[in-house]
matplotlib code that plots the C-alpha trace (Angstrom):
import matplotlib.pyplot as plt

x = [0.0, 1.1, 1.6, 0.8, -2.2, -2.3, -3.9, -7.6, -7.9, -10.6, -12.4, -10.0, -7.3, -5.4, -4.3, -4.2, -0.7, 0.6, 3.5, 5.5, 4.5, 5.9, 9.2, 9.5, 9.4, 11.7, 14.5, 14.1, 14.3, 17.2, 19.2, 18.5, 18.9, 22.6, 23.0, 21.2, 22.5, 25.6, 24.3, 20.9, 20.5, 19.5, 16.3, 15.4, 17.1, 15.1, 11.9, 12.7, 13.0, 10.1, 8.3, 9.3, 8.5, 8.2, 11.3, 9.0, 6.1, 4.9, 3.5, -0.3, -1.3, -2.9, 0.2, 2.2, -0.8, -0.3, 3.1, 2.7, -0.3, 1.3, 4.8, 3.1, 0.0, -0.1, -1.2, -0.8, -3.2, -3.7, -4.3, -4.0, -0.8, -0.7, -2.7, -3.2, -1.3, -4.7, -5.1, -1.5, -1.3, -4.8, -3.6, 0.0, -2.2, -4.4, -1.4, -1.9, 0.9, -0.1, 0.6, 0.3, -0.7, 1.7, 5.1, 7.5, 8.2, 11.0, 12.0, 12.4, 13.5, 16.7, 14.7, 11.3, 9.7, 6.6, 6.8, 5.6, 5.1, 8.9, 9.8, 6.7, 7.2, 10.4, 11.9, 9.2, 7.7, 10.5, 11.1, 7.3, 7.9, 10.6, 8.6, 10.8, 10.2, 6.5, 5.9, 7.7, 6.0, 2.2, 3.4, 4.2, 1.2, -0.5, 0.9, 1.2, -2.9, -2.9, -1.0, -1.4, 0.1, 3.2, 4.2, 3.6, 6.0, 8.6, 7.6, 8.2, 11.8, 11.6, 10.0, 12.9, 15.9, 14.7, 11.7, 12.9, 16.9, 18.1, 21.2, 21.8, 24.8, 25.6, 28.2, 31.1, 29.6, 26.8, 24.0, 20.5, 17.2, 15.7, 12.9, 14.0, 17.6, 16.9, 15.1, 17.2, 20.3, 22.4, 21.8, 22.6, 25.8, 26.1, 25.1, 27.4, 30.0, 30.3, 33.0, 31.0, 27.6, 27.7, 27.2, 26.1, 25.2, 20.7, 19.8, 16.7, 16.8, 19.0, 16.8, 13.7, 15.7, 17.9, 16.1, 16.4, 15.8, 13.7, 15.2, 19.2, 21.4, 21.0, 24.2, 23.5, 22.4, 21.7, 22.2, 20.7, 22.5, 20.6, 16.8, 15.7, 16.8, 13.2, 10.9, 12.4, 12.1, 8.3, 8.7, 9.4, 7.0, 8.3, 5.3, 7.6, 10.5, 8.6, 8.1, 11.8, 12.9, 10.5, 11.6, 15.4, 14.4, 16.1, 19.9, 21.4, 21.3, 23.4, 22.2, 21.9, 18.2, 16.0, 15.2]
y = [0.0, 3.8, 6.1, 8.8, 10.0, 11.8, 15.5, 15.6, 17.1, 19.6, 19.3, 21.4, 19.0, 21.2, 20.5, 23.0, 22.4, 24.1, 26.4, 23.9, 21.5, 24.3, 24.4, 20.6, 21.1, 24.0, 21.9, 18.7, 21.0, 22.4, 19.9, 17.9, 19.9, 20.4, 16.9, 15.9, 18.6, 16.7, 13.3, 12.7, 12.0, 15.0, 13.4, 14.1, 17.5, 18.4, 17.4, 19.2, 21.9, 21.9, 21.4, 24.5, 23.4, 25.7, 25.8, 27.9, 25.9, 22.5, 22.7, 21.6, 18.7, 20.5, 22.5, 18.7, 17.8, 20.5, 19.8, 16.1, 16.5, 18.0, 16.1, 12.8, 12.5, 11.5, 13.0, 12.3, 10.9, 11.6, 8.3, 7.3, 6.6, 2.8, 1.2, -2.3, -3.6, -4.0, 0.0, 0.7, -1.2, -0.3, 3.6, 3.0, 1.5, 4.1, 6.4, 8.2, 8.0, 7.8, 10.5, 10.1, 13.6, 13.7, 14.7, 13.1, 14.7, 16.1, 13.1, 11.2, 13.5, 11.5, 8.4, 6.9, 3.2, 4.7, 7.1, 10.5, 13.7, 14.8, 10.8, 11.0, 14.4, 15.2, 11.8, 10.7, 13.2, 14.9, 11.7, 11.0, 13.8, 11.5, 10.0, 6.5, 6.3, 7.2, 4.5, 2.1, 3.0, 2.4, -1.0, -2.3, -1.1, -3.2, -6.0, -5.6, -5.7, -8.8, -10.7, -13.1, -12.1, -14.9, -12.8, -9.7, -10.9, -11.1, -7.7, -5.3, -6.5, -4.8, -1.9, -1.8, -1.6, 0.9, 3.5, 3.3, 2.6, 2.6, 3.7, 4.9, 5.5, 9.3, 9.8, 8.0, 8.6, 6.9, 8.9, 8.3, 8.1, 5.9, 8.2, 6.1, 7.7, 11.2, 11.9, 10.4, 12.8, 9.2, 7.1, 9.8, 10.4, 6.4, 4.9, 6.7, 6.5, 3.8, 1.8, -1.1, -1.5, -2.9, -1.9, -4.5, -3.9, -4.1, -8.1, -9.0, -12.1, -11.1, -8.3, -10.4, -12.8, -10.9, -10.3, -6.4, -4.9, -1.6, -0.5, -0.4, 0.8, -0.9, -3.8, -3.8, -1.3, -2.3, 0.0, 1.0, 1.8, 5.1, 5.6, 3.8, 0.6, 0.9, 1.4, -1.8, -3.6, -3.3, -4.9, -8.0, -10.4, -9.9, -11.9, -14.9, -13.5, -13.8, -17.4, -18.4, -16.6, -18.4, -21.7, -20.4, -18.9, -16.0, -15.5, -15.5, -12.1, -9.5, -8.2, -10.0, -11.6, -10.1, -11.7]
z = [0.0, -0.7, 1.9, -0.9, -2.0, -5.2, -5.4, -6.6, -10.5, -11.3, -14.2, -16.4, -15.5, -12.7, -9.3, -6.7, -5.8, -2.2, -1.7, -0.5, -3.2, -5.2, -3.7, -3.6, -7.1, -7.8, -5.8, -7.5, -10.9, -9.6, -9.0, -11.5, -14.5, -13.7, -13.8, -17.1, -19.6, -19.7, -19.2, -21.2, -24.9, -27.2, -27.9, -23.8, -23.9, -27.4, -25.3, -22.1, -24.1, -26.0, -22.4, -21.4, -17.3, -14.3, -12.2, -9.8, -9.7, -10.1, -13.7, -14.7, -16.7, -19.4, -20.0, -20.7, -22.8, -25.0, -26.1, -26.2, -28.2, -31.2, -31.6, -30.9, -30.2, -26.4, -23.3, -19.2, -17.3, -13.9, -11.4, -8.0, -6.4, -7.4, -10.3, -11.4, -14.5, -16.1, -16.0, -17.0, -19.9, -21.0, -20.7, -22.6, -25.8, -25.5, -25.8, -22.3, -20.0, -16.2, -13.5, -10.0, -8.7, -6.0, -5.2, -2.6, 0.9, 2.1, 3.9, 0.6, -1.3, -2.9, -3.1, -3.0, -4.1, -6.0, -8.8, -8.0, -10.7, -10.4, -11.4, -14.4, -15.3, -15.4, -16.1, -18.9, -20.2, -22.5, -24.1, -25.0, -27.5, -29.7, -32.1, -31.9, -28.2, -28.2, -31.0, -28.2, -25.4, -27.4, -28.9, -25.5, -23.8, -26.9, -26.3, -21.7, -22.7, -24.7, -22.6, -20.1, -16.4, -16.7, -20.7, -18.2, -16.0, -18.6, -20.4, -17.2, -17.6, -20.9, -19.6, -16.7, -19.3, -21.9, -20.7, -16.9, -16.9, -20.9, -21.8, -26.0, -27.8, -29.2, -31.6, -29.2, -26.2, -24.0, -22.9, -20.8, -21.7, -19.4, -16.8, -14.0, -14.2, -15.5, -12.6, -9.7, -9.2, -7.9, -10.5, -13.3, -12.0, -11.1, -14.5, -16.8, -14.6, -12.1, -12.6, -10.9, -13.1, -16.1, -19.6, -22.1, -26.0, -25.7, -26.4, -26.5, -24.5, -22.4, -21.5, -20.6, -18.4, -16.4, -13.2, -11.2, -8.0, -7.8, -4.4, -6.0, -7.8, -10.9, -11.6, -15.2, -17.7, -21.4, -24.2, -27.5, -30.7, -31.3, -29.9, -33.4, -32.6, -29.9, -32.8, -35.0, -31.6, -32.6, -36.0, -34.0, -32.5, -29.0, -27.5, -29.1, -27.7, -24.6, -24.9, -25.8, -22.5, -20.4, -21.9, -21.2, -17.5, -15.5, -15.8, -12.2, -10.5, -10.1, -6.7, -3.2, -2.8, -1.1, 2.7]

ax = plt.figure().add_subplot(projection="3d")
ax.plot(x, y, z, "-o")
ax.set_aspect("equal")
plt.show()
């Protein structure tokens, strides 16, 4: 269960955000953006920038709609702290990204289990407005809704090392694009430069049968050739790809277990 509760939406789509919602925001905005400039692909830059967010405010839904609108047809929707897989796949085919009306407190402020609007927001959002990514994101909330909940099992993995921790080659360097990253100031910092993770060239299999953690820094990062290697990953029948790593099963961890 969440100890969050998201923010009620008015009819118009806004959220009466408090003053120290506000200044939550402004500090995650703050220091954040130092970090990514020289860190994120140019795709995520390209969308920040054509977000044009607040630094003083938490900014409104219908101003994210806008933008996402008219580069690629998608738009946030705002949910409850925790939803079903059901209700997040059915969103993601239906092209609307959901956005937990809350932001973390103080206390959590470097890191927090649940995605809150900073994580969705700023970590998403830009991205949503590369047409490669976007066509990613829709294809697999087509196929999360298809499938049954063992293929589901195996496509959150996919989700994990591309929409919430990919890396992507730039010209000679590596760069992120993965939401999960951009908007933890740590694991910026930690997945381009750590000499402990790992770095591998994106596989397929691979992908959907290496377990991960969601309270860690991540052992293993996979990484893309350029952000259109996502959209070809749609030309294939991944439900397949599903099947062949089930058949194969998980790849031994990279973390301690859980007790």
């Amino acid at each position: 269960m969440s100890q969050y509760h998201s923010n009620p939406v008015n009819e118009q789509g806004f959220v009466d955000w408090s003053k120290q919602e506000d200044g939550i925001w402004r500090d995650l905005v703050e220091r954040q953006s130092s970090l990514v400039q020289q860190r994120a692909c140019q795709a995520y830059l390209d969308g920040l920038e054509l977000l044009n967010l607040p630094q003083g405010r938490v900014p409104q839904l219908p101003e994210i709609n806008q933008v996402l609108m008219n580069e690629t047809g998608w738009r946030v929707e705002p949910v409850p702290a925790l939803i079903n897989f059901d209700r997040f796949f059915d969103l993601l085919a239906n092209k609307r990204f959901p956005v937990a009306t809350f932001l973390r407190t103080r206390e959590e402020f470097d890191y927090l289990k649940e995605p809150d609007f900073f994580h969705e927001i700023y970590g998403h959002c830009a991205m949503l407005t590369n047409p490669d990514f976007a066509h990613f994101t829709h294809h697999y909330g087509q196929l999360g809704k298809s499938a049954t909940a063992q293929e589901r099992v195996f496509l959150a993995r996919l989700y994990w090392f591309t929409v919430e921790f990919g890396l992507v080659k730039q010209n000679s360097d590596l760069k992120v694009y993965g939401g999960g990253i951009l908007s933890s100031p740590g694991e910026t910092v930690y997945a381009l430069e750590s000499n402990i993770a790992k770095r591998v060239p994106f596989d397929i299999e691979t992908v959907l049968r290496t377990p991960y953690r969601i309270d860690i820094m991540q052992p293993i990062y996979f990484v893309l050739n350029d952000l259109k290697q996502l959209y070809l990953l749609c030309q294939r029948d991944l439900i397949r790809d599903v099947y062949k790593a089930q058949n194969k099963g998980l790849l031994t961890p990279l973390f301690e277990p859980v007790n």
